[in-house]
C-alpha positions as CSV (number, residue, x, y, z in Angstrom):
1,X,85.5,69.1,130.3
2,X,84.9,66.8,127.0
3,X,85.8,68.5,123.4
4,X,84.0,67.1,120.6
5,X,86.7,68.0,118.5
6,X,89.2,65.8,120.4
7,X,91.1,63.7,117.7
8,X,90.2,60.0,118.3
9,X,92.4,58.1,120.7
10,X,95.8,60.7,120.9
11,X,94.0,63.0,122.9
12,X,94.6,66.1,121.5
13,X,92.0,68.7,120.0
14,X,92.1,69.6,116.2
15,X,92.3,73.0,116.7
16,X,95.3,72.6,119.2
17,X,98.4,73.7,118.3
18,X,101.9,71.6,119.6
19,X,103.4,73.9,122.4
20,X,107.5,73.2,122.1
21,X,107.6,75.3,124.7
22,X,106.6,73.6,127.3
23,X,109.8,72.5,129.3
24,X,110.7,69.0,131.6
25,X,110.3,71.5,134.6
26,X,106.9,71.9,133.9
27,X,106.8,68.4,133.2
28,X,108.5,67.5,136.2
29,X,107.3,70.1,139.1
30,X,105.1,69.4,141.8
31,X,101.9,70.4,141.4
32,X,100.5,73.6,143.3
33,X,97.5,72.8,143.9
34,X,96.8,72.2,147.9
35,X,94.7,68.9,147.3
36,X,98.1,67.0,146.7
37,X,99.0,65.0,149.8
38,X,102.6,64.7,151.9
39,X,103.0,61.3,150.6
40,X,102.4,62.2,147.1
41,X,104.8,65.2,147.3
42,X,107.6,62.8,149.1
43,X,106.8,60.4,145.7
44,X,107.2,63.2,143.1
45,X,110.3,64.5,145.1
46,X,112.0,60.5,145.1
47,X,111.0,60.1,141.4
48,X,113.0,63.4,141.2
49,X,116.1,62.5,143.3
50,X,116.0,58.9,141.3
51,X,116.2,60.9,137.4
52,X,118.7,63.3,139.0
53,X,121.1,60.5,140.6
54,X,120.5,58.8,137.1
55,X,121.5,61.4,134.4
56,X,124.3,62.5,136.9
57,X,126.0,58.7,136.3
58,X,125.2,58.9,132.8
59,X,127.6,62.3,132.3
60,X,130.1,60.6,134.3
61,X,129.9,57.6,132.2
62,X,130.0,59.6,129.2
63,X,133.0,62.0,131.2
64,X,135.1,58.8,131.8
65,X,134.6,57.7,128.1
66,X,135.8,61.0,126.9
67,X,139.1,60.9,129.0
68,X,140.2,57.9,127.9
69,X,139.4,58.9,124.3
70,X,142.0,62.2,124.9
71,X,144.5,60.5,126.5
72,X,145.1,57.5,123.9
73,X,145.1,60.6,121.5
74,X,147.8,62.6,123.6
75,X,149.5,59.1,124.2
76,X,149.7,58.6,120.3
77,X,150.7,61.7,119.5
78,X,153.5,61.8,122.1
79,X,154.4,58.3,120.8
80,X,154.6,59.1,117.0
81,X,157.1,62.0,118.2
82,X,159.6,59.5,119.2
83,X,159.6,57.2,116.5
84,X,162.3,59.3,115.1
85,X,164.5,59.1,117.8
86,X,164.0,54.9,117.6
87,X,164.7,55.3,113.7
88,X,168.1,57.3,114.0
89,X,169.5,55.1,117.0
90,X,168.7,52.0,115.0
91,X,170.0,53.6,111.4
92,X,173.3,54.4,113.7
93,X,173.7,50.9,114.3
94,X,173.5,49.9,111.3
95,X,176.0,52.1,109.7
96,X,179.0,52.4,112.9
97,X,182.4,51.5,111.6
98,X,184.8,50.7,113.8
99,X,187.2,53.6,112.6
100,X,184.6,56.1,114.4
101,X,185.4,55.2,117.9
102,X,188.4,53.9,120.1
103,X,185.6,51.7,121.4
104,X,183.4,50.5,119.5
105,X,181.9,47.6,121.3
106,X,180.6,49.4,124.4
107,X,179.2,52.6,121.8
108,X,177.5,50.0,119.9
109,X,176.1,47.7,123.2
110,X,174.9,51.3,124.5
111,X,173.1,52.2,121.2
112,X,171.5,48.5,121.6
113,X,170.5,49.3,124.8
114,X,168.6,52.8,124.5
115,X,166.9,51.1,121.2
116,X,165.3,48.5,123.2
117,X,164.5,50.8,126.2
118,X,162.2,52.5,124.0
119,X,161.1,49.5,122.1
120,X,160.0,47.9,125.4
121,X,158.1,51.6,126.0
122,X,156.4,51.3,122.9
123,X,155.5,48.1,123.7
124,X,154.2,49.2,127.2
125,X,152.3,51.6,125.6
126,X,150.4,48.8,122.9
127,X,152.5,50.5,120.0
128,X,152.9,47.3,117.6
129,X,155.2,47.5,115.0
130,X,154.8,46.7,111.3
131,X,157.2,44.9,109.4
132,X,155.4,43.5,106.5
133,X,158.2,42.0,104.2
134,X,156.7,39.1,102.3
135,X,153.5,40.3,102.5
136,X,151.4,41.5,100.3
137,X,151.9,45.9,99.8
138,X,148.6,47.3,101.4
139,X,148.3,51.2,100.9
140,X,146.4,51.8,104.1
141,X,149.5,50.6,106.1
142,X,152.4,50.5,103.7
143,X,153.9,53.5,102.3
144,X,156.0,52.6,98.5
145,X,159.3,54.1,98.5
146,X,160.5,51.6,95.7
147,X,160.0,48.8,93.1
148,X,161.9,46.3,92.3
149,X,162.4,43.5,89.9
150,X,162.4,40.1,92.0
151,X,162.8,36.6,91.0
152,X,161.6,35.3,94.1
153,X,158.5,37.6,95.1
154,X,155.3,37.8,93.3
155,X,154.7,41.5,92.1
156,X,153.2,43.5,95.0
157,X,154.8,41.7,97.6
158,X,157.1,43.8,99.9
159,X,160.7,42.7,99.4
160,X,162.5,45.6,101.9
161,X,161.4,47.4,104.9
162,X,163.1,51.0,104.8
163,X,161.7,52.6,107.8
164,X,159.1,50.4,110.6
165,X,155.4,51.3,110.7
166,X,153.6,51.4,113.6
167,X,150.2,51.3,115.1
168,X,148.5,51.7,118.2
169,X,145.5,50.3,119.3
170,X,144.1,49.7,115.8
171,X,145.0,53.4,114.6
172,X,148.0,53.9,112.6
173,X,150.5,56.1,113.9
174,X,153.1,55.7,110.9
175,X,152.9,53.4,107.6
176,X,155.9,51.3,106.9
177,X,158.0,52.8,104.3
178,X,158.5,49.8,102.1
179,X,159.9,48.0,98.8
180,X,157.8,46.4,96.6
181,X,158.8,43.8,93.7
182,X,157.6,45.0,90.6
183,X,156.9,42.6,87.8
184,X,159.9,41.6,85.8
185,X,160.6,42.8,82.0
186,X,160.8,40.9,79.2
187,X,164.1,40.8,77.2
């Protein structure tokens, strides 16, 4: 049947209205009309099988993507939690006297020890650190605790690291808590 009132060359009449409700499985199912052949049926039914087998690898692509988004999240998060553990070990050898402990040696070797136990776990885990000094203070990865006066640094150059920043896998778990050189006064 021809409609003069067909819109030229989009094939659709004037007076037609867009139907949103017409779904892919109308789109998709067989006809019902008895003139179709067996081999034409078998076609429709492979076409089918072929879009079927096709969006099914595209949600386990996207399924595979997504797990490996959540576990470098929980991996990240279970990471930042022990950067406070490293922190206290290292500030502990730093400040052992010998006075604390009949043997103070083997306390401090052991200390060395569990701090590069985890270091080497961060390290497994792509946790870099950050130890910026000499460089130049950068707010997105450096966190100010002081300034200082400096004859040797440029102003806004980190002078002291007070507590390592880290990052994994380009996101930042911690900023390095820093020193910066300030500019000197005049007298």
């Amino acid at each position: 049947m021809i409609d003069k009132n067909k819109s030229e060359g989009n094939g659709i009449k004037e007076n037609d209205e867009l139907n949103p409700s017409t779904t892919k499985e109308e789109e998709t199912s067989l006809p019902e009309s008895e003139d179709v052949s067996p081999e034409e049926k078998i076609k429709e039914l492979e076409d089918q099988l072929l879009r079927s087998m096709a969006e099914m690898d595209n949600i386990r692509k996207r399924s595979d993507k997504e797990r490996a988004e959540a576990y470098k999240i929980g991996a990240s998060l279970f990471i930042r939690d022990m950067l406070p553990i490293i922190d206290n070990l290292q500030r502990a050898l730093v400040s052992f006297s010998e006075e604390d402990n009949s043997n103070p040696e083997a306390f401090k070797e052991g200390i060395s020890v569990i701090t590069r136990e985890f270091s080497s776990l961060l390290e497994k885990n792509n946790v870099e650190t950050i130890n910026p000094v000499g460089e130049k203070f950068d707010p997105n990865v450096h966190e100010a605790v002081f300034e200082a006066p400096s004859d040797t640094a440029k102003p806004g150059t980190i002078i002291e690291v007070i507590e390592t920043g880290y990052i994994m896998e380009k996101r930042l778990l911690r900023p390095a808590s820093v020193g910066v050189s300030a500019k000197k006064e005049a007298k």
